[in-house]
VOVEX-559919 format. One line per field, with one value per residue: y, z, x of N, C-alpha, C in turn; chain; residue number from 1; residue in one letter. Coordinates in steps of 0.02 Angstrom, whole numbers. Each point is the difference from the previous one (the first is absolute). Example, Ala and Ser with C-alpha at 12.3 -4.5 7.8 and 13.67 -1.06 7.14 Angstrom:
nv <- [-284/53]
nw <- [390/-36]
nu <- [660/-18]
cav <- [59/59]
caw <- [0/3]
cau <- [-45/42]
cv <- [60/55]
cw <- [0/37]
cu <- [45/-39]
cadena <- [A/A]
num <- [1/2]
residuo <- [A/S]
***
This chain:
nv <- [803/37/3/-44/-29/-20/-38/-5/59/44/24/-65/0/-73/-9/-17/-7/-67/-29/18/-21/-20/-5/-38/-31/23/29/-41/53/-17/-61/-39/-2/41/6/-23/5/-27/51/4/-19/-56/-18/16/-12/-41/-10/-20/-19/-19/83/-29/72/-28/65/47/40/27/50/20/38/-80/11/-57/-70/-57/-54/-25/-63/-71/-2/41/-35/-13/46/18/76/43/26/45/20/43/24/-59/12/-54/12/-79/-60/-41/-67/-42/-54/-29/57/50/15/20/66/46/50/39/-19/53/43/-11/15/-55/-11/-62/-54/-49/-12/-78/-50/-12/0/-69/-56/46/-19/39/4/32/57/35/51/63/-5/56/-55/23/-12/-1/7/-44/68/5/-13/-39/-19/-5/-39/1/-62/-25/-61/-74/-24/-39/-9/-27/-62/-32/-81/-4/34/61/3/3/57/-54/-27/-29/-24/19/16/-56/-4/20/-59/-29/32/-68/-25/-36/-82/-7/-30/40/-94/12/-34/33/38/-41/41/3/-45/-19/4/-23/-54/-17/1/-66/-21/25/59/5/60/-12/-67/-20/-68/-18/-46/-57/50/5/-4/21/46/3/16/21/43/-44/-54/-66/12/36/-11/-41/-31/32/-31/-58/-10/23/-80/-41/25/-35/-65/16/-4/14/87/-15/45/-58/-12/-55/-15/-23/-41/27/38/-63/9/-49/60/51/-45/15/-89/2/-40/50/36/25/61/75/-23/-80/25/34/-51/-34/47/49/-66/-20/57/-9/-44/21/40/-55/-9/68/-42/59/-32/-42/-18/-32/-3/-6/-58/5/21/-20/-52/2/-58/64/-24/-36/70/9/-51/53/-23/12/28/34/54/44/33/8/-50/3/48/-46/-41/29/6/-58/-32/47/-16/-49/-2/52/-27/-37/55/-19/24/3]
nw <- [-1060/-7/34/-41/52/-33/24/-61/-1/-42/15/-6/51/-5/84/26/-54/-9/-33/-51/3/-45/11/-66/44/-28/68/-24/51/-18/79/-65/-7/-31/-42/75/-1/-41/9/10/79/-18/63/-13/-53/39/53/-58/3/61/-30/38/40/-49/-44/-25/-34/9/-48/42/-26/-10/-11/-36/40/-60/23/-46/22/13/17/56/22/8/19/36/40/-35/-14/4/-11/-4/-30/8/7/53/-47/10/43/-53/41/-15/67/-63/-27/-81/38/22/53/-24/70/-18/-33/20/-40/29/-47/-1/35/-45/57/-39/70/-17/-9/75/12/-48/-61/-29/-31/-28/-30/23/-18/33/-33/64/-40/36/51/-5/-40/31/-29/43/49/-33/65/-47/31/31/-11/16/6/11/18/9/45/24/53/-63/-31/51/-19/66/-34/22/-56/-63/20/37/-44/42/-39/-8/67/31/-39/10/72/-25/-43/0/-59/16/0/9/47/13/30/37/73/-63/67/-52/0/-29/-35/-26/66/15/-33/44/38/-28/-52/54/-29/33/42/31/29/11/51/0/43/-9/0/-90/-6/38/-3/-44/34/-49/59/-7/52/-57/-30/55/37/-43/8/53/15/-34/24/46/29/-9/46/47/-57/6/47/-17/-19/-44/20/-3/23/49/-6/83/-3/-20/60/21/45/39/-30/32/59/-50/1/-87/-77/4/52/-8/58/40/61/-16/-32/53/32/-50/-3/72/3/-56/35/37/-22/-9/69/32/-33/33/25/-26/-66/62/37/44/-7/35/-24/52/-31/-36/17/53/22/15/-44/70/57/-32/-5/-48/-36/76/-55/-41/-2/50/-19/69/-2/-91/15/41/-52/-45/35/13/-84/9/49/-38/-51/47/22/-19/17/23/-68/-51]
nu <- [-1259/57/44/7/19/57/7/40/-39/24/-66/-26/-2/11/1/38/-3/-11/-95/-7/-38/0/-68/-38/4/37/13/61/18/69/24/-2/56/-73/39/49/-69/11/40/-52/5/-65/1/61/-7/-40/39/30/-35/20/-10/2/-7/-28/2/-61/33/-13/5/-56/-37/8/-48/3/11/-15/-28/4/-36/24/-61/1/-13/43/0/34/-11/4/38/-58/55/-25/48/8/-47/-6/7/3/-32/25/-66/4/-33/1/33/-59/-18/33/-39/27/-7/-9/35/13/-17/66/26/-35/51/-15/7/8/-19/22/-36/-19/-63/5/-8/32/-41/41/-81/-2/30/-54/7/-13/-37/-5/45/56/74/35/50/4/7/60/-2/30/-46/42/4/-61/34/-41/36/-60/-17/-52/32/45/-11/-3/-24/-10/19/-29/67/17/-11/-39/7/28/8/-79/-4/23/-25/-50/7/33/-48/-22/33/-52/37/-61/35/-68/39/-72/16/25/2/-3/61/-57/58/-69/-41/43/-48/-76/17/37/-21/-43/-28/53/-7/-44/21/-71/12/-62/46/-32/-36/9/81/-12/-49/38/15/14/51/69/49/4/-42/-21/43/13/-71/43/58/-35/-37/51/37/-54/-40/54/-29/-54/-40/58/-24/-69/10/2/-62/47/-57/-9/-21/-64/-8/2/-62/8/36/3/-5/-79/1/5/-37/48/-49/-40/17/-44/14/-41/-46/-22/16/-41/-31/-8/8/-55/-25/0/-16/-60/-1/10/-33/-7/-65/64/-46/41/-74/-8/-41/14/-43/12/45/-16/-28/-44/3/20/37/20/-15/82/21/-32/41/35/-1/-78/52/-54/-50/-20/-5/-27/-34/27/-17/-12/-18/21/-30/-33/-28/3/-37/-15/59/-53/-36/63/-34/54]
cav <- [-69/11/-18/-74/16/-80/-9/10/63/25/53/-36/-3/-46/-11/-80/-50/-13/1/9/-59/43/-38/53/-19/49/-2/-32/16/-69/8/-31/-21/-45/-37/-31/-4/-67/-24/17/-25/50/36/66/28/53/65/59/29/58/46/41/33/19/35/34/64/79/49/27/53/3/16/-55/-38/-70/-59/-48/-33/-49/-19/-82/-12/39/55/60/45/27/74/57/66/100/48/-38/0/-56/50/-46/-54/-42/-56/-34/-88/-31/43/-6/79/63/41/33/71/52/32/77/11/37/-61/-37/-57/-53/-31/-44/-57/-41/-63/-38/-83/16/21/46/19/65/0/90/55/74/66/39/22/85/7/-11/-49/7/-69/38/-10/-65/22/-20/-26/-74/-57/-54/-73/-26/-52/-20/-39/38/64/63/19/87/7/13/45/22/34/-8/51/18/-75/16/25/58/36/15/28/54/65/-15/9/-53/-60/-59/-62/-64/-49/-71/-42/-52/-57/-19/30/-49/15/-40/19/49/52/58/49/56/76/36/27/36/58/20/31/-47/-33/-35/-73/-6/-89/-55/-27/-44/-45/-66/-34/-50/-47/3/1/-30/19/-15/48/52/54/9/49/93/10/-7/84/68/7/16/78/57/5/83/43/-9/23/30/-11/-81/13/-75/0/-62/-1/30/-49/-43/-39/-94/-28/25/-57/-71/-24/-29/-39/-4/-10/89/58/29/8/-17/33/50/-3/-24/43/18/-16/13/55/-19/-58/32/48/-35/-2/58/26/48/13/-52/22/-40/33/-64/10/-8/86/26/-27/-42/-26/70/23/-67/-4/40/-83/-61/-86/4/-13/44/59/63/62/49/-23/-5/73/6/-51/50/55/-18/-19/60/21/-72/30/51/4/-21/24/68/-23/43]
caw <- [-3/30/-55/10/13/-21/79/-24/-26/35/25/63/40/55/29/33/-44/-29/-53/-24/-32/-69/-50/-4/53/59/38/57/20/35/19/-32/-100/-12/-67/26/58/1/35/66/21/-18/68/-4/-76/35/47/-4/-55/45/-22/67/-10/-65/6/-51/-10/-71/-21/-46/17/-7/52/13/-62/1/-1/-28/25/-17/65/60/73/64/-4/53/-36/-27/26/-54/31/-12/21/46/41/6/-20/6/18/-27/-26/-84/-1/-65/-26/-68/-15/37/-33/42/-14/33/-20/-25/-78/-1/-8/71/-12/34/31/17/29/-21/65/5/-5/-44/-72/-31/-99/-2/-71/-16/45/-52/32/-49/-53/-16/25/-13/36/6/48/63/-33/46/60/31/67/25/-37/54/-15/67/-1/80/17/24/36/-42/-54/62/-6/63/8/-21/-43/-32/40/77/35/11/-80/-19/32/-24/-74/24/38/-32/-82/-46/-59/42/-28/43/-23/58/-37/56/-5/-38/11/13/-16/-93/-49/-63/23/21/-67/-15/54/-27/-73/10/28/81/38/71/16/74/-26/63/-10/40/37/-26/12/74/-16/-36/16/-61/8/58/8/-37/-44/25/-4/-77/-42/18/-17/-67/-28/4/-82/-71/-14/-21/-66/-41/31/48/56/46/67/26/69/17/63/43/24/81/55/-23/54/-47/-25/30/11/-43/-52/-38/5/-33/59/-6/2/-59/54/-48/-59/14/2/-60/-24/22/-11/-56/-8/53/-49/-67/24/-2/-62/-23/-32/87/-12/20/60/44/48/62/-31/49/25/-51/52/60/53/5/-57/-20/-8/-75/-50/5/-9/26/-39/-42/44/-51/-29/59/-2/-56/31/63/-36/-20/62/39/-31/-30/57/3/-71/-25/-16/-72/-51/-17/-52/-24]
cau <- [23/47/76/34/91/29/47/46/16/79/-3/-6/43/-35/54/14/-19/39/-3/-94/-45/-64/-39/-57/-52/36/72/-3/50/-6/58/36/-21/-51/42/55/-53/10/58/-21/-52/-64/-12/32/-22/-58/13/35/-48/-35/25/56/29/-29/-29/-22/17/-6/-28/-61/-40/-41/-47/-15/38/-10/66/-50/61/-23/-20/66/-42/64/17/24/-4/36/1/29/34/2/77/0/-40/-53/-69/-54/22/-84/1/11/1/-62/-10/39/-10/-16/10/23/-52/11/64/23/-1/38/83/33/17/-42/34/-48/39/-17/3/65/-18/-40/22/-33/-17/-14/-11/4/-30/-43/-13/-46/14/19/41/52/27/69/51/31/64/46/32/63/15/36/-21/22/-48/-22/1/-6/-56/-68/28/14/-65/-44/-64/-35/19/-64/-14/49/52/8/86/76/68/-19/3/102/21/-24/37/77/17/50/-40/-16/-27/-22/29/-8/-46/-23/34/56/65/36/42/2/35/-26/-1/69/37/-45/28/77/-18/-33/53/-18/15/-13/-45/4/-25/-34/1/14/-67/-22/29/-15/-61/-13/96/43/71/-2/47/41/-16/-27/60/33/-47/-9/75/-6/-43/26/45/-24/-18/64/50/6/-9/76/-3/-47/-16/-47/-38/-9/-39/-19/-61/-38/-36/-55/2/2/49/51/31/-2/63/-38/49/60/48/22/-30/21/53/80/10/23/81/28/-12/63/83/-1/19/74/53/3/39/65/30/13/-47/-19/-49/-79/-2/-54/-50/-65/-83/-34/40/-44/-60/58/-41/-27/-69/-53/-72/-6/-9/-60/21/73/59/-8/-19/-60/23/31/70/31/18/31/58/16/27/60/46/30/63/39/24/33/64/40/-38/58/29/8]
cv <- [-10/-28/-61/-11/-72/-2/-24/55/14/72/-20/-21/-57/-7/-59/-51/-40/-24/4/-47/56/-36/26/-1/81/-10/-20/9/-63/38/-37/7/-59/-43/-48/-51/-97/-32/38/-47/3/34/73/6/40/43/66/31/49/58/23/53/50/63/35/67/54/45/33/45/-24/-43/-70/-40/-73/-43/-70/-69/-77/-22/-78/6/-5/54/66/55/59/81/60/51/63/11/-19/-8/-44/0/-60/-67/-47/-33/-52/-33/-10/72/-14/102/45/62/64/79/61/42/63/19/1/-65/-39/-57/-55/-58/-62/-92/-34/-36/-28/-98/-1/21/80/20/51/19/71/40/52/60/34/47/41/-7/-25/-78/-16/-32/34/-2/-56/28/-31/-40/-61/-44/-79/-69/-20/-68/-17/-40/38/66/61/20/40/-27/30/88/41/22/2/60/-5/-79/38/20/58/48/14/36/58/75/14/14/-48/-11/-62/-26/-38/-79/-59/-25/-41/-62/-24/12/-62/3/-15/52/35/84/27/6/64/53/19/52/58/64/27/34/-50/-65/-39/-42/-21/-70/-27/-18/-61/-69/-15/-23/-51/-68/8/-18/-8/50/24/54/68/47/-1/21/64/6/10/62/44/23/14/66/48/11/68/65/-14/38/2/-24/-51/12/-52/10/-64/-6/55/-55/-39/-59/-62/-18/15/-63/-85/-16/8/-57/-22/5/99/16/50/58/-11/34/73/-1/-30/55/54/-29/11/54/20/-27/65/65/-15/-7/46/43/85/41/-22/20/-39/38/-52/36/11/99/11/-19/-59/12/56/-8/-79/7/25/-54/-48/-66/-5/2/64/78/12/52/47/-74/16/88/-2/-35/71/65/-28/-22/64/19/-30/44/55/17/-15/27/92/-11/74/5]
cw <- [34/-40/25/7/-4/80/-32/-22/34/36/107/3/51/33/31/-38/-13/-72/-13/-55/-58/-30/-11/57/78/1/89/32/49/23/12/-78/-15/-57/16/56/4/42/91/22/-7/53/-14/-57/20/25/-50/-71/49/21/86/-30/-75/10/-78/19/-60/43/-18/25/6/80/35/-58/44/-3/-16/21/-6/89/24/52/58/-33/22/-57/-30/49/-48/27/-64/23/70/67/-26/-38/7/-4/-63/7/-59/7/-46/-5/-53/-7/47/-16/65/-39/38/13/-16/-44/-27/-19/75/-9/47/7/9/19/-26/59/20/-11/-54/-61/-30/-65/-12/-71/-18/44/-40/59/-57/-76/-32/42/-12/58/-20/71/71/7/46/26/13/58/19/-19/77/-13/85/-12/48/-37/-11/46/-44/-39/43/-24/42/4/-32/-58/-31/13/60/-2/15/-56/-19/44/5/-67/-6/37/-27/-63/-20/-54/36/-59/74/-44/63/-36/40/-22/-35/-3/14/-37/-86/1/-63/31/11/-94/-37/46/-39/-38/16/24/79/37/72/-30/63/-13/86/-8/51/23/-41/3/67/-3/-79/5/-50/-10/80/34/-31/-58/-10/-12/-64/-24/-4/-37/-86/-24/-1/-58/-61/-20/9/-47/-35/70/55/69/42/72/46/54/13/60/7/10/56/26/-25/57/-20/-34/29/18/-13/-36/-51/-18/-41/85/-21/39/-10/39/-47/-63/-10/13/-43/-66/0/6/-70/-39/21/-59/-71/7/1/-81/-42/-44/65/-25/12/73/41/34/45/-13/98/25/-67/29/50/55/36/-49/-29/-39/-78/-30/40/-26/4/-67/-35/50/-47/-10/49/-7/-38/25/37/-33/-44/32/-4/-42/-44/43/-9/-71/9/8/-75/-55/-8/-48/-35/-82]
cu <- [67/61/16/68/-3/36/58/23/57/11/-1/79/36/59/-1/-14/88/36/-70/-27/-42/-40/-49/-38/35/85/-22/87/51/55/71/3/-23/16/16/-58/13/56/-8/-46/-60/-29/24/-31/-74/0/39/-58/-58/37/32/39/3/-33/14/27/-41/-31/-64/-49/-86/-68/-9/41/-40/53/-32/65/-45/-6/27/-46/33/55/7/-23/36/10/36/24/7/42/23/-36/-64/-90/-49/34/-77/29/12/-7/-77/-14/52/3/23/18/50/-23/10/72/6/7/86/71/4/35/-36/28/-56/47/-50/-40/73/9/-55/21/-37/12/-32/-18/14/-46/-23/19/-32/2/50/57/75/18/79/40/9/85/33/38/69/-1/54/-40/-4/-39/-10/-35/-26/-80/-80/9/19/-68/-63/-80/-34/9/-67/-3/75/51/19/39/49/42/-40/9/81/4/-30/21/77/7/14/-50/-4/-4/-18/14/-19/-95/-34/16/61/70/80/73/11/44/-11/7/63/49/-50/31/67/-32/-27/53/-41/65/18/-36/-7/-21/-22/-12/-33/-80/-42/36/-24/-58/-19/86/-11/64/12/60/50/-8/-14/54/32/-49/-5/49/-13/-60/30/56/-34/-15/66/37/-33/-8/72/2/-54/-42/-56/7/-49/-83/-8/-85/-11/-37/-64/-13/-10/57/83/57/-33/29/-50/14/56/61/26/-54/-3/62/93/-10/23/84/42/3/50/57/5/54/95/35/15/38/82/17/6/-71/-50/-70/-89/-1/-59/-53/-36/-54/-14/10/-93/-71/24/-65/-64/-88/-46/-70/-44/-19/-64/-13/49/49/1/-25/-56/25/59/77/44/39/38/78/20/30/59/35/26/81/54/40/30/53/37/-45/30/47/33/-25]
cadena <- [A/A/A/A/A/A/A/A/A/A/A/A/A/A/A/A/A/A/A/A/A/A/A/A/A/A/A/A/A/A/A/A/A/A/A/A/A/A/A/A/A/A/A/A/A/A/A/A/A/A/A/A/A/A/A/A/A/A/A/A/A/A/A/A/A/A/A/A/A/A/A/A/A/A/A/A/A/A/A/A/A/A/A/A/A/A/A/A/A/A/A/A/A/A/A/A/A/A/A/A/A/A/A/A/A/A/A/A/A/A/A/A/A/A/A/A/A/A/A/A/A/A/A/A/A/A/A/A/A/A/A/A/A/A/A/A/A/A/A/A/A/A/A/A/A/A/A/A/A/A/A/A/A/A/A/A/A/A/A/A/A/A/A/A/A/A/A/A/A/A/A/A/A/A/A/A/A/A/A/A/A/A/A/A/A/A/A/A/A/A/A/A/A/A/A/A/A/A/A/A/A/A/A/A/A/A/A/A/A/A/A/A/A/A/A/A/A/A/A/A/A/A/A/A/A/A/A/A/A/A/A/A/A/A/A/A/A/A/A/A/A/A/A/A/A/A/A/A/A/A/A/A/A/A/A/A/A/A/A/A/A/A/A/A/A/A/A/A/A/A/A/A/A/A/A/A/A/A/A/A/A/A/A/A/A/A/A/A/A/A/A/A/A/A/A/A/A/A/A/A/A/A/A/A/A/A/A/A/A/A/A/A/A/A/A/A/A/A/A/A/A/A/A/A/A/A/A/A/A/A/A/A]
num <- [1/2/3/4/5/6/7/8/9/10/11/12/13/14/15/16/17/18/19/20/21/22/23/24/25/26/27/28/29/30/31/32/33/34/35/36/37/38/39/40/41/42/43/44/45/46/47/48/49/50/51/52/53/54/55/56/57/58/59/60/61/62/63/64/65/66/67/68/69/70/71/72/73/74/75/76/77/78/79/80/81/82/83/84/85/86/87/88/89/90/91/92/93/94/95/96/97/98/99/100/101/102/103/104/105/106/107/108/109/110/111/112/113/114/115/116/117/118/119/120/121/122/123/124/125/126/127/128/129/130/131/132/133/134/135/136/137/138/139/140/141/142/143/144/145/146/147/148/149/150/151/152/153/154/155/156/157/158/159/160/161/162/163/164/165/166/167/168/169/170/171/172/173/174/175/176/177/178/179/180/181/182/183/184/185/186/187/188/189/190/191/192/193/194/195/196/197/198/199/200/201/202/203/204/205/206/207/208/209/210/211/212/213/214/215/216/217/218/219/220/221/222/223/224/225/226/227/228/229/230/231/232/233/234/235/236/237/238/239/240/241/242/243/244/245/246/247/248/249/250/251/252/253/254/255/256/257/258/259/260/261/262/263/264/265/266/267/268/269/270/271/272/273/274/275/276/277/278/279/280/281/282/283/284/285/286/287/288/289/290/291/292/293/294/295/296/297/298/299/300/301/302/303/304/305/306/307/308/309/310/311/312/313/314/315/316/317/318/319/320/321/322/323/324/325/326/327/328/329/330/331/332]
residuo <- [X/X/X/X/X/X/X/X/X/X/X/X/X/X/X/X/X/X/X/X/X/X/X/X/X/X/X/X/X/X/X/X/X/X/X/X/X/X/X/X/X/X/X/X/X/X/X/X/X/X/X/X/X/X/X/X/X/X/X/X/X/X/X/X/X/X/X/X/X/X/X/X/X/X/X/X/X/X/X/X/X/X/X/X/X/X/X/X/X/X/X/X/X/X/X/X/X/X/X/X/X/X/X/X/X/X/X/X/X/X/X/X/X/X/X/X/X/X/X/X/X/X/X/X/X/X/X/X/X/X/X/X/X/X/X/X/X/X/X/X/X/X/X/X/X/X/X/X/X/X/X/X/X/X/X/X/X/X/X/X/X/X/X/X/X/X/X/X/X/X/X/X/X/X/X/X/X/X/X/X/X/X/X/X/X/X/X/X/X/X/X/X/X/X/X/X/X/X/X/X/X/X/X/X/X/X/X/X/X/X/X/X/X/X/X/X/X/X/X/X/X/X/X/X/X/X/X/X/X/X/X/X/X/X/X/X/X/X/X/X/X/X/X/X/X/X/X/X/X/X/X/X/X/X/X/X/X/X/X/X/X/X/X/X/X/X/X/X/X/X/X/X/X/X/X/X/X/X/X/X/X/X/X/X/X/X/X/X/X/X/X/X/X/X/X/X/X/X/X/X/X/X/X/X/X/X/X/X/X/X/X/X/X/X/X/X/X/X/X/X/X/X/X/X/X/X/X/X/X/X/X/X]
***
């Protein structure tokens, strides 16, 4: 019959979560505090109930384990990693069951990524009878939040390890919070007191592609809106190291006005002056990256709805945004 694991058990392990939901009905891993969920946009209140970057940790010997879950009909799939290595990519879109098999008789540690798009309720999990189960250990890792748009959240991306923040976090040892929300990346203020509160090593905040495409923020607003997020999150995190990104390349929009009268030419330089002002004021812990040094005209043919890279893009954004991080990921 096998052993019934509560997905609250404390032998699990969950990372990138920001807060967890309990009912009898499951867990539902959110990325916001779900307590505080009223005082968020309901647009964002969706998106962050989709587990980006979320992943299951332990311990076990055992041969096969289930995952019993409340079926969503859009829904990316999950990926299980064995002592870190890729052991299977499942599907989950109107699946309540699946199963994972063939595992080594032997203590492995098991690594299970969530979906990246797509609510996931997680009723419990079984392994096999006769088999132990125990915590994985904790690695200490830097602690990193990655802020940004659909681009961050990586729907288009083949699989919840292969977005950009997983693969950066990956190749880099970090604790990833994915903190990106299709479409909602609109400087809320809820959000930069969710990043204060939050303990982090690095964070990066990837602006602007949602603000142009929805004018949200204009001239007038745009730049205090950076100015005012950053402050907020510097009242607890003082030193740590903010890592400003500009839009990457997006054909149609590069020198269109929208209609607030922004492109994403002026956002990129509103952005970076952003940064300049906050340097001048003695903040020598922030840093600009041009979203175009990260994807840039070269890799049109990556965005197949000129805005969202595939999979070989999201790889190519990672490559480079690793390159971008690693100066400030020399910590003592």
């Amino acid at each position: 019959m096998g052993q019934n694991i509560s997905p609250d058990d404390v032998r699990l392990r969950w990372r990138g979560t920001v807060s967890k939901e309990i009912t009898n009905e499951g867990l539902i891993p959110w990325r916001i505090p779900y307590s505080q969920k009223d005082l968020f946009a309901w647009e964002l209140v969706e998106r962050a109930a989709m587990p980006a970057g979320v992943c299951i940790d332990f311990v076990s010997n055992t041969p096969y384990f289930e995952i019993f879950c409340a079926p969503v009909a859009e829904r990316s799939p999950i990926d299980v990693f064995c002592n870190g290595v890729l052991h299977s990519t499942i599907e989950t879109a109107n699946l309540d069951f699946l199963r994972l098999e063939n595992f080594a008789p032997s203590n492995n540690t098991l690594q299970i990524w969530l979906p990246q798009h797509g609510e996931f309720r997680i009723k419990g999990l079984v392994i096999d009878d006769k088999s132990i189960l125990a915590k994985s250990e904790d690695l200490k890792n830097r602690k990193w939040i990655a802020y940004g748009s659909s681009i961050t959240q990586c729907r288009h991306a083949d699989s919840p390890s292969q977005t950009w923040p997983a693969l950066v976090a990956r190749k880099n040892n970090l604790d990833l919070t994915c903190m990106g929300y299709g479409g909602q990346c609109h400087l809320d203020p809820m959000i930069a007191r969710t990043i204060r509160d939050l303990p982090a090593d690095i964070i990066s905040l990837c602006l602007g592609i949602n603000i142009y495409g929805a004018s949200s923020l204009n001239q007038r607003t745009f730049q205090p809106g950076i100015l005012g997020f950053i402050q907020i999150l510097r009242e607890k995190h003082v030193n740590t190291p903010v890592i400003v990104m500009s839009p990457i390349y997006s054909p149609g929009r590069e020198e269109t006005l929208n209609e607030v009268d922004m492109t994403l030419q002026i956002m990129r330089s509103e952005i970076e002056n952003s940064v300049d002002i906050l340097k001048g004021l003695g903040d020598v812990n922030i840093h600009y990256v041009d979203g175009l040094d990260i994807f840039d005209k070269q890799y049109e043919y990556l965005l197949p709805d000129n805005l969202h890279p595939n999979n070989e893009g999201y790889s190519i954004m990672a490559s480079n945004i690793s390159e971008s991080l690693a100066p400030h990921l020399c910590f003592e």
